[in-house]
N, C-alpha and C positions, 0 to 999 in steps of 0.2 A: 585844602585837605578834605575827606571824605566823614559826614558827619559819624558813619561807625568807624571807621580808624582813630576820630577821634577820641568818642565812649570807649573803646578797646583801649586807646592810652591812661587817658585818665582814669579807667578800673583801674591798671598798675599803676599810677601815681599814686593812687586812694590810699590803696594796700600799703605801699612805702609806708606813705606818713603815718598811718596807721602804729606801722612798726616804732615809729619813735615820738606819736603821743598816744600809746593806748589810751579808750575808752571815750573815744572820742569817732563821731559817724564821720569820715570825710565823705561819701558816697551821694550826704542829703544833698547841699547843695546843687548836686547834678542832675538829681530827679526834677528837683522844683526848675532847673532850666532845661530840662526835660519838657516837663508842661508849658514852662512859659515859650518855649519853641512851637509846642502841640506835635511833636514826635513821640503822642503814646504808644505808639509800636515799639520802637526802640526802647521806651519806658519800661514797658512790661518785661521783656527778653533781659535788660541789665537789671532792674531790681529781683529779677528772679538769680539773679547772678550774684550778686551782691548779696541779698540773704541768706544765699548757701554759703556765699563766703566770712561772711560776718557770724553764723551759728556753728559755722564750725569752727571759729576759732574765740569762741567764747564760755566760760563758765557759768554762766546761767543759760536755766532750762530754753530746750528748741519754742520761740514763739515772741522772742522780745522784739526781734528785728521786724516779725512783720506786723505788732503793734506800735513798732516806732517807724514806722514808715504809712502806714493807717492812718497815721496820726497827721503825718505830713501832709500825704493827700489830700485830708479833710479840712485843715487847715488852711492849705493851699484853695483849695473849694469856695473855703466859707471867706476867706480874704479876701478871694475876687473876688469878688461880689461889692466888697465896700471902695476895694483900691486897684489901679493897673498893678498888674503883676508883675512889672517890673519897676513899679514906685519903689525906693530905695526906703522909706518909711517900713514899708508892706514888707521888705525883707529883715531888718531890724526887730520888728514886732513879730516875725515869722523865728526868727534865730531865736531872741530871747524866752517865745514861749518850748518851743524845744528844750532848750535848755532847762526849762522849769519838769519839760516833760521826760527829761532825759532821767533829772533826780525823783519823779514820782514814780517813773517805770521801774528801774532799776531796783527802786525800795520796795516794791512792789513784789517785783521776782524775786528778792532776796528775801521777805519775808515768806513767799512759798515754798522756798526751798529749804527754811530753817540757817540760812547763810547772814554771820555777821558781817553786813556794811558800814565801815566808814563813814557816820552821815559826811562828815566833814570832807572825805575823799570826792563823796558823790556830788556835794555841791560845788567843790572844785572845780571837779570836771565838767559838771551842768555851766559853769560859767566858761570855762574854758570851750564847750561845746557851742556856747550861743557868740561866743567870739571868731570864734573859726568858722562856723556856720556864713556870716557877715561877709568876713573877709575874703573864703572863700569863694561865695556866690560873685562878687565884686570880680575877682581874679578871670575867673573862666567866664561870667559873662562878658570881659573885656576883649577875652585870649576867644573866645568861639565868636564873638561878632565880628575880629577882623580877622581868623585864622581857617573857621571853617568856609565849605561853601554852601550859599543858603538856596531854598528852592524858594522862601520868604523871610521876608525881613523881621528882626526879632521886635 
């Protein structure tokens, strides 16, 4: 398969699941194998795609999605640096701080906007987020290593 046909699928898988666990990013996962491919072309063109899709169909203010993707980036950045980037450790540690970042974000915008949150809802989901985060990354790094075609090996 053609590595955009398959970013173009997985955008509409993302959305699905979306639909049936709001508040939850399925998109990160894909960025960080994104980088860990080194297809920031593609990078840039789908998360500009995916931000629009994720703000507009959210009720906090235009700006969470590309502080919570900043964040990945940066993380992703500063990770490499200690671990390979596809150390399953490095992704774990990668999931779980999201998830912490998911509930400081969110508390964050919801205090700007005067919007009562859930704490209890947000750390749910923050758990639920660093879970699927994991599982996720695991999935399509298996399904894009022997499904796509590579120009280099991941």
């Amino acid at each position: 398969m053609h590595p955009v046909l398959w970013w173009i699928l997985f955008t509409f898988v993302c959305i699905w699941c979306q639909f049936f666990i709001p508040g939850v990013d399925f998109f990160a996962p894909g960025l960080v194998l994104m980088m860990q491919e080194q297809r920031l072309r593609y990078g840039v063109w789908f998360v500009l795609v995916w931000i629009l899709v994720l703000e507009g169909t959210a009720t906090i203010a235009f700006g969470s999605s590309l502080l919570w993707y900043a964040m990945l980036v940066f993380l992703f950045w500063l990770g490499r640096k200690v671990f390979e980037s596809t150390n399953f450790l490095f992704i774990i540690l990668l999931g779980a701080v999201m998830g912490l970042w998911h509930v400081g974000l969110f508390e964050m915008m919801g205090q700007l906007q005067n919007l009562s949150i859930s704490r209890s809802r947000l750390i749910s989901q923050g758990l639920v987020q660093s879970v699927a985060f994991v599982a996720e990354w695991l999935l399509i790094y298996i399904l894009y290593k022997n499904r796509v075609r590579h120009d280099r090996q991941l």
